[in-house]
N, C-alpha and C positions, 0 to 999 in steps of 0.2 A: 504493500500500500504506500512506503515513502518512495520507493523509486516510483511510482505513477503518480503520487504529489510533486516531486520533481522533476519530472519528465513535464508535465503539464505547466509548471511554472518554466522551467529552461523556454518553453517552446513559449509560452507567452511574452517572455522577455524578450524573445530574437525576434518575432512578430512589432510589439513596441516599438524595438530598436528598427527594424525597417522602415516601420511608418513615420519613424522621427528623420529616418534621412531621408527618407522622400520629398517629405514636407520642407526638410532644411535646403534639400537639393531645386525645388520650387522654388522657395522665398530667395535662394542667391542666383538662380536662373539658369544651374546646372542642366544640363540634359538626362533623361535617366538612360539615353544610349550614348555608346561610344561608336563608331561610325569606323569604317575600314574601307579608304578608297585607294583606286591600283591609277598607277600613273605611269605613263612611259617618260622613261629617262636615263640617257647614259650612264654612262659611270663616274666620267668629269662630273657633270653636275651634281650639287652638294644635296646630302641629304633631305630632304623635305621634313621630316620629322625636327630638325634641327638648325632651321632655317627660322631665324627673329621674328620674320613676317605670318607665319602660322604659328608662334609660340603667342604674337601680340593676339591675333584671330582665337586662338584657347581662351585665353583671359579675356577677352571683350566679348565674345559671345557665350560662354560656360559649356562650352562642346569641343568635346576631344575629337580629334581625327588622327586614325596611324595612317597614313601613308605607306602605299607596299607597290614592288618596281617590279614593270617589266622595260627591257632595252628594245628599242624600235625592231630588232630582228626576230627577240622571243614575240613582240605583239605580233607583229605580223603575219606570224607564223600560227597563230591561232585562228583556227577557222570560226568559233564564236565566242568569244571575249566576254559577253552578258552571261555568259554559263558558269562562269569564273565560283566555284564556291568560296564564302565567308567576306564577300565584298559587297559594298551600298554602293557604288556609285564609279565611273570611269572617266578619270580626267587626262585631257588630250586622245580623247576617245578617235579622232579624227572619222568618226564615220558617215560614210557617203548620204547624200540626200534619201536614195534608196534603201538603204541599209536604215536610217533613222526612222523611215516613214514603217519596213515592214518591221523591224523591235516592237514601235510604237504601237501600230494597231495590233500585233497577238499581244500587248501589255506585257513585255516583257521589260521595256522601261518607260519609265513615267510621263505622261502627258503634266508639262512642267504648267501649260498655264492654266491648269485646272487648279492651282496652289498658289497663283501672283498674288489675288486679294486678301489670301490667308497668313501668306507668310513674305511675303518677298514684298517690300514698300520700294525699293530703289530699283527693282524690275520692272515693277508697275510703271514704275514716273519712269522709265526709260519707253517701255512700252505705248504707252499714253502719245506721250510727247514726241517720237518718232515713229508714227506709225508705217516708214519706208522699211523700218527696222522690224518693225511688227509684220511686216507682212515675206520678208526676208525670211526669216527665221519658220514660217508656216511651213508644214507638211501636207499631201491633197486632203486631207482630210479636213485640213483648218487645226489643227493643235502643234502645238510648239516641245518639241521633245529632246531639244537640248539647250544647252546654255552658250551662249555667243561669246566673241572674241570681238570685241569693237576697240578699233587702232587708228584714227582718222589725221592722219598727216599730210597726205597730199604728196606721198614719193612711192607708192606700188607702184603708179601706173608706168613709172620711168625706172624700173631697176637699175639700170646701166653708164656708168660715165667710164669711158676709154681716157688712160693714163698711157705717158707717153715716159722712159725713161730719160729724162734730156741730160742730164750726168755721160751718159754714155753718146751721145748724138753731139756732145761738146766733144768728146773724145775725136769723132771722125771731121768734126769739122776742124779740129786745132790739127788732124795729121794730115788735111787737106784728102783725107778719103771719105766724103759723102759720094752716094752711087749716083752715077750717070744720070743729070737731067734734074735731080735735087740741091734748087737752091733755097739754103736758110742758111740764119745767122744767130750770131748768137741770143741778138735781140727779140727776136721769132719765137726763141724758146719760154714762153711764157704760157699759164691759160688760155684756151679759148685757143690753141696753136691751127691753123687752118692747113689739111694738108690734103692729098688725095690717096682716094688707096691704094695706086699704083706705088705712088713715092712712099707711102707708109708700107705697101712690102717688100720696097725695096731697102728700105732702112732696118726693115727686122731682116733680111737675107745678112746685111754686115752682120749685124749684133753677134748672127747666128757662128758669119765666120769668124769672126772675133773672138768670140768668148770671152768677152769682157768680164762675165762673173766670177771667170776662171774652172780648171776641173773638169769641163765639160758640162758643169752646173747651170749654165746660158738655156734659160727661156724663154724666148722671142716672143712667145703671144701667150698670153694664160687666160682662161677662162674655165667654168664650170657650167661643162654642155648640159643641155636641161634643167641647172637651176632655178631659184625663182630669182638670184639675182646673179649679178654675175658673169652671165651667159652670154652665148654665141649670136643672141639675136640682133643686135643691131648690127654688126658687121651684117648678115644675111641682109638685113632691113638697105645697108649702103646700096642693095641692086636694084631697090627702087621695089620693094614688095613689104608692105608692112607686117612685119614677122614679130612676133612672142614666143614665149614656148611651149605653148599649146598648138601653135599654126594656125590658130583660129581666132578671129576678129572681127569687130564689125566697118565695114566698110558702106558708106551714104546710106544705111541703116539696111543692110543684107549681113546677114551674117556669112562668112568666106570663108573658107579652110588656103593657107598663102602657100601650103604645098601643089596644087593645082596650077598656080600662078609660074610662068614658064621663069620667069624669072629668080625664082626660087632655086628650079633647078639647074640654073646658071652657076648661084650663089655655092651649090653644094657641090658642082664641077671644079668651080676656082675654088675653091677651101680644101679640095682633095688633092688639087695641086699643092697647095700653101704644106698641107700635111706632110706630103713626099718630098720637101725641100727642110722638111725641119723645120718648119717657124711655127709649126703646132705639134705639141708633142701628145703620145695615145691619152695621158696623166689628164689631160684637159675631158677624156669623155669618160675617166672611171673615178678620179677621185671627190670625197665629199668637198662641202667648204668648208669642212674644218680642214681638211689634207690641203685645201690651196693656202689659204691662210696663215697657215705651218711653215710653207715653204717658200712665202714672200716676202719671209722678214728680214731675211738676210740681202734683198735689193737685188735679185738673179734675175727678174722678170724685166725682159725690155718693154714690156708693154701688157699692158691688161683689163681685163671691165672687172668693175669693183663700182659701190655706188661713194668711195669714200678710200684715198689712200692709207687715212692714219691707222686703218684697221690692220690692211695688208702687208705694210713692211714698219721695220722698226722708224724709233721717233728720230735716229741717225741718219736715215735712206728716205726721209719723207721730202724734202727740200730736193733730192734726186728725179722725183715725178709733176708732172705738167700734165694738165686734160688738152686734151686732145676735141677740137670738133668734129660729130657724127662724119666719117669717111666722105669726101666727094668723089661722086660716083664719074664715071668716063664724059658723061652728058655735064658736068658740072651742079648736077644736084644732088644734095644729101638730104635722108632722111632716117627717122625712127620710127619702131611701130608703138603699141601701146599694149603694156601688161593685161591680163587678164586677174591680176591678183586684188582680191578684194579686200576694202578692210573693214567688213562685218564677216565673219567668218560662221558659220556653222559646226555643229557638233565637236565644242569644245569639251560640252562635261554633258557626261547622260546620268541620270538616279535609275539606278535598278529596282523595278518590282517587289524585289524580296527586301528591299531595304524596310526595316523597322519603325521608322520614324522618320517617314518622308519630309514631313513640316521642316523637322529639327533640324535636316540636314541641309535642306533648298533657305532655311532662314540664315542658315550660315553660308553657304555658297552668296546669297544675297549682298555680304557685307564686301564681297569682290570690287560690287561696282562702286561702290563710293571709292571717289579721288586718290585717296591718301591710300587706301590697299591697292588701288589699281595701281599707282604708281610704280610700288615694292614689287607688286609681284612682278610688273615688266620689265624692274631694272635690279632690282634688288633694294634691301632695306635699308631706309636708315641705319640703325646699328648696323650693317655691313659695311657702309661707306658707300653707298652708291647714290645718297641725298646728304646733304652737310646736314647738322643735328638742328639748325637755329633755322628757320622761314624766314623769308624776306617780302615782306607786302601779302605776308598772308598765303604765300604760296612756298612749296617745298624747289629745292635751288637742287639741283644736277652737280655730284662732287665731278671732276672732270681728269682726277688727275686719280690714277689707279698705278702709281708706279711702274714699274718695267711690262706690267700687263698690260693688252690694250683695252680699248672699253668692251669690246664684244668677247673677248676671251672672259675677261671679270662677269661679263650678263651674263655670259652662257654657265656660270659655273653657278649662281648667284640667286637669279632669278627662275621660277618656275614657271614664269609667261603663262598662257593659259588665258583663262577668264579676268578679261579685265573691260575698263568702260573708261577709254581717253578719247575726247572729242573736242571741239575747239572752245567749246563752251570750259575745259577744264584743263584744256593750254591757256586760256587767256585769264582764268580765274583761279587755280589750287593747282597746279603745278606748270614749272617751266620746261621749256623743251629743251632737250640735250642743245649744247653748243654746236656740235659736231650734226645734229639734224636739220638746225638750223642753217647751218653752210651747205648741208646736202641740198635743202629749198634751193639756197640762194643757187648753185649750180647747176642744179636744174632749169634752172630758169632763164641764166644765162646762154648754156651751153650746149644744153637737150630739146628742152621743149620747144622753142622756136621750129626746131625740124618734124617735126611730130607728122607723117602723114596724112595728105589732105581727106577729110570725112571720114578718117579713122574715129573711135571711138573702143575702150573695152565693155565687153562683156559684162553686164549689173547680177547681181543676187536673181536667177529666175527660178519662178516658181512651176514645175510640173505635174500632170495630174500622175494617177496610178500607172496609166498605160503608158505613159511618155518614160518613165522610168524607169520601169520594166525594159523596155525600146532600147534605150539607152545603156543601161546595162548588159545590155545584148551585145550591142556593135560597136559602142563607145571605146571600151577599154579595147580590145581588139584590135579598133584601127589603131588607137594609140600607139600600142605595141610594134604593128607591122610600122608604122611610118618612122616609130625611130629605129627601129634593127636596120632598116633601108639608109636612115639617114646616116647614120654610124658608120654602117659596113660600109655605103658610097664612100665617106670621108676617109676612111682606114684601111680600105678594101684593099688597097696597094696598085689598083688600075684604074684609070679615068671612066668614072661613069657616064654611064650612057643614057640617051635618051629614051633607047627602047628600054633602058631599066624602069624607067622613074616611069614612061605610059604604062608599063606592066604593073607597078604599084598603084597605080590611079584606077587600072582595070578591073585587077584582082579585088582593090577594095571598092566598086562603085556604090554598091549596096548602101552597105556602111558609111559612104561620104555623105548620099546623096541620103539616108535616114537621119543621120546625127544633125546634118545642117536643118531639114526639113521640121526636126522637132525645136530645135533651138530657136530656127525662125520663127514656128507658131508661138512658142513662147515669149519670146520677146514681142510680138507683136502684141499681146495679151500685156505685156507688161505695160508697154508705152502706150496701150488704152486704161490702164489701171492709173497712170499717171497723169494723164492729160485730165 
């Protein structure tokens, strides 16, 4: 009879003591779950768990989150990522329109705007007051099943500013060997350098025989084929076809695939020469941009697209580079095309079905979009040193000086980018913009935009129904695929491509071209009546 008087009391006491932390974990505005979200991220990048910026987000909202990693190669390598046992939620989920819309209707993850009015105040007032934003973010169905990436600068649409090494171009003009028919001086070598592509390949052919970097370490032209920045397209764009690296654009409002455009495959004739002469090496179509970046500090590259030197060579070798304007093509016109890269982005973060306490966790994703998180998360935290500690006018100030690191190696290790909400309304009012983003404007403006091809335009947020999707997922990725294996192999191939290659490409995929443009068109037509 006392071990069941005691058993009876022990258990009433542990019951009390639950309902006393409940009640305590209520009144100080704990969450009673702990939240477990999977994130893709290398290895460089710093812990998430151990990062200021989500230590500050524990304490300001009373909700834990661990953080658990997969590397861009494990994610990818999974065919369904929501199946993931003992996780709420996927950040940097990257998934397709498709992929969101079919999670979303079997409710495998959450129709997020069924929770704005309950839990999320600064999604709302995001929503509300950008409705171009509200309707971006729609799946066919009309609901909203991930959380967005808003980044509004004003420099996607121009990835690319051509850097000229003129350290080295002083070299051949002082040995009285620039090549046959290029004249410059020393005073020429500044900004804004006006040259043609001819003389620009024939100044990387010296470089090349040179080796001015020594070693055999001389890279005449660098770039990262297919990046979003960086890349091989404005050179292509110099042959008078306005090229991104999607191939796909809008032209006096058609949407155009610029592999079709004869001209294009002019572009990837002469590049296949430039290759077989050395002034592009294979390194340009397989390494990332961390791998370019690595290897342009040392000041080896005679020339390269970057949207910004100070990133790519050390702060010794930056006073060594000169931008270069957009190539003058044979006819004496230059041009660029225009990115496709947007900056509302989709399926940054999804909440999984199984998640426990969906409120709890969308009310702290919530506190992303305010200023001051959004800031850290994009750059890194205060305590880190990526904002000076003290505001000035009310707004958080960009620390600019990261010692021997440059500022994009410190971001990348730093910052967990992601969900964030920077707009002009919050450049001009709670934080300032990088020094270094600002000069990017500014040379843009000088140097690029001016050339921009005439009645180009990119590509906006379109919205698709079910069957477009589906369509799309069919023939989209496909062609992609075959049109860079062509583009590649033409360039690397070791023989001059031909034109019966490149009609055999156009043939083989006609389907596919003439479907992918066909929905893209209806779509956007759809758009720019949703707009008008």
């Amino acid at each position: 009879m006392k071990k069941a008087i005691i058993g009876i009391t022990v258990a009433v006491l542990w019951f009390v003591c639950v309902i006393a932390f409940a009640v305590a974990s209520a009144d100080s505005g704990t969450s009673e779950h702990q939240f477990t979200v999977l994130t893709v991220k290398e290895d460089a990048v710093k812990d998430y768990n151990t990062m200021p910026v989500f230590k500050e987000l524990a304490e300001d909202t009373g909700i834990e989150v661990h953080w658990t990693y997969n590397t861009s190669a494990q994610y990818s390598n999974n065919i369904d990522p929501v199946a993931i046992k003992g996780i709420d939620a996927i950040y940097h989920s990257g998934f397709s329109n498709l992929k969101l819309y079919d999670y979303g209707r079997r409710g495998r993850i959450v129709a997020i705007d069924e929770y704005v009015d309950k839990c999320m105040p600064n999604f709302k007032k995001i929503l509300d007051s950008r409705p171009d934003i509200r309707e971006a973010l729609k799946s066919p169905d009309g609901h909203i099943y991930s959380l967005p990436r808003v980044e509004e600068m004003g420099l996607k649409a121009y990835p690319n500013i051509l850097y000229l090494n003129k350290a080295w171009v002083e070299k051949l003009i002082d040995a009285n060997d620039l090549p046959k028919g290029v004249n410059l001086t020393k005073d020429q070598l500044k900004d804004g350098l006006d040259i043609s592509r001819d003389d620009f390949k024939a100044i990387l052919e010296k470089f090349n025989e040179k080796d001015f970097a020594g070693g055999g370490k001389t890279v005449p032209l660098a770039f990262v084929s297919g990046n979003w920045q960086g890349n091989e397209s404005d050179l292509i764009a110099s042959f008078g076809v306005p090229e991104n690296r999607e191939h796909k654009t809008i032209v006096d409002g058609k949407v155009t695939f610029t592999f079709e455009n004869e001209a294009w495959f002019e572009a990837v004739k002469e590049l296949a020469d430039w290759y077989s002469r050395g002034l592009i090496r294979s390194s340009a179509f397989t390494q990332t941009d961390n791998d370019f970046l690595a290897r342009g500090q040392d000041g080896r590259y005679g020339a390269f697209y970057w949207w910004e030197k100070d990133t790519v060579v050390a702060k010794d070798k930056r006073d060594d580079y000169i931008i270069v304007l957009p190539l003058k093509n044979s006819d004496g016109s230059r041009y660029v095309g225009v990115s496709n890269e947007l900056e509302v982005e989709k399926g940054e973060c999804v909440i999984l079905d199984s998640c426990g306490d969906k409120e709890g966790l969308l009310s702290y994703f919530d506190k992303f979009f305010e200023p001051e998180y959004s800031a850290q998360l994009n750059y890194g935290s205060v305590k880190s040193g990526a904002f000076l500690s003290e505001k000035v006018g009310g707004k958080l100030i960009p620390n600019d000086d990261h010692g021997i690191q440059s500022a994009d190696d410190f971001r990348m290790k730093n910052a967990p980018y992601g969900v964030v909400y920077l707009t002009k309304e919050v450049w001009d009012n709670s934080v300032e913009m990088e020094s270094r983003a600002k000069l990017r404007l500014e040379n843009l403006e000088n140097y690029v935009k001016p050339y921009t091809y005439t009645g180009v335009t990119s590509i906006p947020n379109l919205n698709y129904t079910q069957e477009e999707l589906v369509m799309l997922n069919t023939y989209e990725s496909s062609l992609s695929n075959n049109v860079a294996s062509w583009f590649t192999g033409a360039i690397t191939g070791g023989s001059v491509p031909t034109k019966d290659s490149w009609q055999n490409l156009l043939n083989t995929n006609r389907t596919s071209i003439d479907t992918v443009l066909r929905i893209n068109q209806t779509a956007y037509d759809r758009y720019l009546a949703a707009i008008a």
